[in-house]
C-alpha positions in Angstrom: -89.1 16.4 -9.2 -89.4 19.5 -7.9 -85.7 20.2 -6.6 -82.8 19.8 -9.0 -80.0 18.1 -6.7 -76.7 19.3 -5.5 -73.8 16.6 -7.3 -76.2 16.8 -10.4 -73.9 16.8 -13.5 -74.8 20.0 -15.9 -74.2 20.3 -19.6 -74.6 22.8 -22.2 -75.6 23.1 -25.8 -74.2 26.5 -28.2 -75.8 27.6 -31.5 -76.7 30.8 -32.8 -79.4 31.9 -30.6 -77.3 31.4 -27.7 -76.1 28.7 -25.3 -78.3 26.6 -23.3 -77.5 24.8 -20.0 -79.6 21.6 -19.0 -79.0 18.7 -16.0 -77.6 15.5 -17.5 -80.4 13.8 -18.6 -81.1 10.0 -16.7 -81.5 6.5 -17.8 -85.0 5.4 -18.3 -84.9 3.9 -14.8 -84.3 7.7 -13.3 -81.4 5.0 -12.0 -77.9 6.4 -13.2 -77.4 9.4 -16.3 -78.2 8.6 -19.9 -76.0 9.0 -22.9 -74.9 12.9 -23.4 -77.0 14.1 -26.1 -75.8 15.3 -29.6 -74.4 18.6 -30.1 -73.9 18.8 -26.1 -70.9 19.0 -23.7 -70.1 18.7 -20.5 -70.2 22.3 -18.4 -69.5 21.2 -14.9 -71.3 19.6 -11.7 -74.3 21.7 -9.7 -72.6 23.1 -6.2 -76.3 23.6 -4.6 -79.6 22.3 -4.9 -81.6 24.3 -6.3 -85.9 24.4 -6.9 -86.6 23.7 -10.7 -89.0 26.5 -10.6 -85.9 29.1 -10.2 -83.0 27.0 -12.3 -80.5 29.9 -11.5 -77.4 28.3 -9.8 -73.9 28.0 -9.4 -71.9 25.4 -11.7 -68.4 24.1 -10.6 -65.9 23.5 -13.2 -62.9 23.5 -11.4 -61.4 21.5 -8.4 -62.6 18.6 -6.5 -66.2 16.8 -6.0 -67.0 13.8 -3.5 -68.3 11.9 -6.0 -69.6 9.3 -3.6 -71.7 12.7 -3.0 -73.1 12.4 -5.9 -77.1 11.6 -6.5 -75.9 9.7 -9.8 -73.0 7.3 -10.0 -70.3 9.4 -12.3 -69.0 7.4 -15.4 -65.8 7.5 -17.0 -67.3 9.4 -20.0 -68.2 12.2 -17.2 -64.5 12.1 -15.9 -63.3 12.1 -19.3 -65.3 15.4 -20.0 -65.0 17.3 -16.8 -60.8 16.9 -16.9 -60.8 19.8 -14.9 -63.0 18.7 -12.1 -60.8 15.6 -9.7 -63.8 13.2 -8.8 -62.7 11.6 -5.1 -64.4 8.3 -3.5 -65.7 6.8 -6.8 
C-alpha cells in the first residue's frame, strides 16, 4: 500500500546500531496483525496516516484509542503490551 494507516499498531526493535521502528506486521490474509516478531516490543499505536514514502510520524503511547477505529482488530497480546494505552469499543 502506499499509505500507512492511522490505528496502525507500531513496534520497535533496539540493538547496537540503534533502534528501529516498524508497523505491526499482518497475517498472511493482510486480514488481522501477525505474531510480534522476535527481539521486538510494542512502541505505541500510529496517531495519523501517513504516506510510506515519508514514514516520519507521530506514535501514541499514552492515553486512550477507539479501538473500534482501528484498521486491525487489537488482540489481547496488544493490550497486554501497550498497558499504558486504554483501548475503548473493542
Amino acid at each position: 500500500t502506499s499509505v500507512l494507516k492511522a490505528g496502525h499498531v507500531i513496534i520497535s526493535k533496539t540493538t547496537e546500531e540503534g533502534t528501529t521502528f516498524k508497523p505491526m506486521p499482518l497475517n498472511s490474509g493482510g486480514t488481522a496483525y501477525g505474531s510480534l516478531p522476535a527481539g521486538y516490543s510494542y512502541v505505541g499505536v500510529l496517531k495519523a496516516t501517513i504516506p510510506v514514502s515519508d514514514p516520519r510520524a507521530a506514535i501514541v503511547t499514552i492515553g486512550q484509542i477507539n479501538g473500534a477505529a482501528s484498521p486491525f482488530p487489537i488482540t489481547s497480546g496488544i493490550k497486554t503490551g501497550l498497558p499504558r494505552i486504554e483501548f475503548l469499543y473493542v
